[in-house]
C-alpha positions as CSV (number, residue, x, y, z in Angstrom):
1,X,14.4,11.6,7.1
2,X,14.9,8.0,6.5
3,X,15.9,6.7,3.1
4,X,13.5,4.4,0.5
5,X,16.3,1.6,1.6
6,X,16.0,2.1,5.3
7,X,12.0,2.2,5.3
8,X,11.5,-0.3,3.2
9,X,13.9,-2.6,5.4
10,X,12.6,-1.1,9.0
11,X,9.4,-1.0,8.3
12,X,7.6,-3.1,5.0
13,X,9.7,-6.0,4.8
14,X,7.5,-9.2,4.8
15,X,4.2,-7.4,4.8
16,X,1.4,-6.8,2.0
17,X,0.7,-2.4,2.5
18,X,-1.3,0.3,1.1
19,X,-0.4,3.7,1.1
20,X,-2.8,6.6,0.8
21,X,-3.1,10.1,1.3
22,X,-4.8,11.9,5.4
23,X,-7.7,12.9,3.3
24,X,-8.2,9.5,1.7
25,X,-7.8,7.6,4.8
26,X,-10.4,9.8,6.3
27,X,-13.0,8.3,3.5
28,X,-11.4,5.1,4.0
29,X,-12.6,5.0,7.8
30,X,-15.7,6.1,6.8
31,X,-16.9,4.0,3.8
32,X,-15.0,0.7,5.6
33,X,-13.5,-0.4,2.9
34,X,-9.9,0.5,0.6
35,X,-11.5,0.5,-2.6
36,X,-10.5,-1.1,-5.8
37,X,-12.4,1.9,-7.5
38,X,-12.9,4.6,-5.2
39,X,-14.9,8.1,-5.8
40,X,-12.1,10.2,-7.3
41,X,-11.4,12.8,-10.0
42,X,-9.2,11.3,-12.3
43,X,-6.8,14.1,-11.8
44,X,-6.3,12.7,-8.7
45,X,-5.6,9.1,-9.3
46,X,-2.1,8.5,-10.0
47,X,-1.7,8.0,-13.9
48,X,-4.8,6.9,-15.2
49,X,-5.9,3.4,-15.2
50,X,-2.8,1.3,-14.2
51,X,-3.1,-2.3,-14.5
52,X,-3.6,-3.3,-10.7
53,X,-7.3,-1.0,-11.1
54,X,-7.6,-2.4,-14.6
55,X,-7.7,-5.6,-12.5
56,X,-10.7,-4.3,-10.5
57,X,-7.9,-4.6,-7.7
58,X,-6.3,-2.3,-5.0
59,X,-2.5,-1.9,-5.2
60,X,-0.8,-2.8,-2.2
61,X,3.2,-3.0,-2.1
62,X,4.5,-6.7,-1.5
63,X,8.0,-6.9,-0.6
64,X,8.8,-10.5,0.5
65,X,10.9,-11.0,3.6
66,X,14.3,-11.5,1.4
67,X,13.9,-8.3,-0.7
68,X,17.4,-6.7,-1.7
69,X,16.7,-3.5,-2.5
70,X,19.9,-2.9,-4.0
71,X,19.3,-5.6,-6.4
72,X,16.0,-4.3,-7.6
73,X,17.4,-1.3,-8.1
74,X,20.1,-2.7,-10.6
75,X,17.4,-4.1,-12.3
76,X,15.0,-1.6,-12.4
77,X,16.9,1.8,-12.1
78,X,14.2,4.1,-13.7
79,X,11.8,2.5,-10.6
80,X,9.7,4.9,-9.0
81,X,8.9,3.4,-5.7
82,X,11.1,6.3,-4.3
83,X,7.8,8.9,-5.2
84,X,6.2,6.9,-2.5
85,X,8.7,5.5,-0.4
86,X,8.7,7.0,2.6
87,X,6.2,9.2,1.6
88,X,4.8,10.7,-1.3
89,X,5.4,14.4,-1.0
90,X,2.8,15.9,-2.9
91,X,0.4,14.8,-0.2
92,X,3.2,16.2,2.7
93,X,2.6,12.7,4.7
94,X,1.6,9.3,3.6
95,X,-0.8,6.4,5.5
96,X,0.7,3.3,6.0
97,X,-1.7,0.1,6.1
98,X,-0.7,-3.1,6.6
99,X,-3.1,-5.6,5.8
100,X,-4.0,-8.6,7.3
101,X,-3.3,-11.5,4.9
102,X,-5.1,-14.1,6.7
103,X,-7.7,-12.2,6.8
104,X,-7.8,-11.7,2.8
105,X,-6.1,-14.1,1.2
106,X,-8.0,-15.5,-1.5
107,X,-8.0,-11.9,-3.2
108,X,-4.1,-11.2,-2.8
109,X,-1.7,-11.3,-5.8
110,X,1.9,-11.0,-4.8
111,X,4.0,-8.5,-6.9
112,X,5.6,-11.8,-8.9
113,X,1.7,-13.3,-10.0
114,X,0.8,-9.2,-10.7
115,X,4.0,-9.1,-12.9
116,X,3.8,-12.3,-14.6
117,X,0.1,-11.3,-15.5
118,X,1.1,-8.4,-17.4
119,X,3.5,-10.6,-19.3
120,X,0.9,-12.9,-20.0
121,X,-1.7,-10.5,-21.2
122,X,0.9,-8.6,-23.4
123,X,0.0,-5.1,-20.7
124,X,1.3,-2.0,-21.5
125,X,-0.7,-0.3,-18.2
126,X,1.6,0.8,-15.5
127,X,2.9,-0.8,-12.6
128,X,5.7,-1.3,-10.4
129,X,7.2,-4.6,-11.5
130,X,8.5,-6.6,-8.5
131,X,7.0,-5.0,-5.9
132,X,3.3,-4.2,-6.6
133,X,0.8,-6.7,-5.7
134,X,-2.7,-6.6,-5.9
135,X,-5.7,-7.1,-3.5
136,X,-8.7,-7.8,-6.6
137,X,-11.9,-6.0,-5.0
138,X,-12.2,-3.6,-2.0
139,X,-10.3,-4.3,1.2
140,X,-12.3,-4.5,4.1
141,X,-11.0,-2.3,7.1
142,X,-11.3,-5.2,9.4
143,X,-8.6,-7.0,7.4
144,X,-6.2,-3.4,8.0
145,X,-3.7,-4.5,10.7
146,X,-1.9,-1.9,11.3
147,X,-1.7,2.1,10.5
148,X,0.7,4.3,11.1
149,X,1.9,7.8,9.4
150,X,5.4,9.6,8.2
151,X,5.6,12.6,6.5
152,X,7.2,16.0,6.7
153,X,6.2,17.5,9.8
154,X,6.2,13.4,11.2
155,X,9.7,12.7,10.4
156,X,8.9,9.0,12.4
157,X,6.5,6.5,11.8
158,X,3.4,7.4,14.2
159,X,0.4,4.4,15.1
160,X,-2.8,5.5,14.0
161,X,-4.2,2.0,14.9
162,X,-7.0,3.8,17.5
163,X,-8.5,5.2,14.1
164,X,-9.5,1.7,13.1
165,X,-12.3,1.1,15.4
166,X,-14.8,3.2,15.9
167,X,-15.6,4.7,19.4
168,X,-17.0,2.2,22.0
169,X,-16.2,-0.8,19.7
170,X,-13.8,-3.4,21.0
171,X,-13.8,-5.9,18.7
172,X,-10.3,-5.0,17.7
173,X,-7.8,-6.5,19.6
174,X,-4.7,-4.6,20.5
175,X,-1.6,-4.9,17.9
176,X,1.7,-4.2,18.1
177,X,3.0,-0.9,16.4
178,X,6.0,-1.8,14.0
């Protein structure tokens, strides 16, 4: 299996993602959107209301083209990216989506604005500092560029883009797996 450093450099340098569980990418597909607020039991949303929901926003990891992840974790040793990073393993596998900035720009809040928000409203809600951005409303699944899968019994990252588009649409152009 390949290690939080190693994925994080392979695979999400340089790109805005979201990570979710089979079962929620299922309802993903089928509502069309990644939902700021989607139809959950709380006991399964991760810890309550963190600030990125509190926000009205999606998290999405953000981790600019010159991150050092041995510097963030000087700074931040008691992180917890590593629940998620590669994949979270209460949910055996993880979805990785990359999202098309372009195409959603005006709602996207790198993980520096989302962290120098909570400073500035004095937050005590959770989030990962550095590295979690925000996307404020529901993602569209036109703006998802990319998906692909790791998890225990998928030990490499597999393309799920063909999930994207429903049967006998074309609108989505071919992309390039990681």
């Amino acid at each position: 299996m390949v290690s939080v450093k190693d994925f994080i450099e392979e695979y999400l340098l340089g790109s805005f993602w979201h990570t979710t569980s089979s079962a929620r990418f299922e309802r993903i597909i089928q509502s069309g959107f990644i939902m700021a607020d989607p139809p959950l039991p709380e006991a399964e949303r991760y810890g309550g209301m963190p600030f990125v929901r509190s926000l009205g926003g999606v998290s999405i990891f953000d981790f600019p083209s010159n991150f050092s992840f041995e510097k963030y974790e000087a700074e931040l040793p008691g992180n917890s990216i590593g629940e998620f990073i590669p994949f979270k393993r209460l949910w055996g596998s993880s979805i990785w989506l990359r999202i098309n900035t372009d195409m959603v720009s005006n709602a996207l809040k790198s993980g520096r604005e989302i962290r120098d928000l909570w400073r500035k409203m004095g937050s005590t809600r959770r989030f990962m500092a550095q590295v979690e951005g925000a996307h404020i409303g529901d993602i569209p699944l036109a703006a998802v560029q990319d998906a692909f899968e790791i998890g225990v019994d998928v030990p490499d990252m597999i393309c799920l883009n063909h999930l994207l588009t429903p049967p006998g649409d074309s609108s989505r152009k071919n992309v390039q797996p990681v």
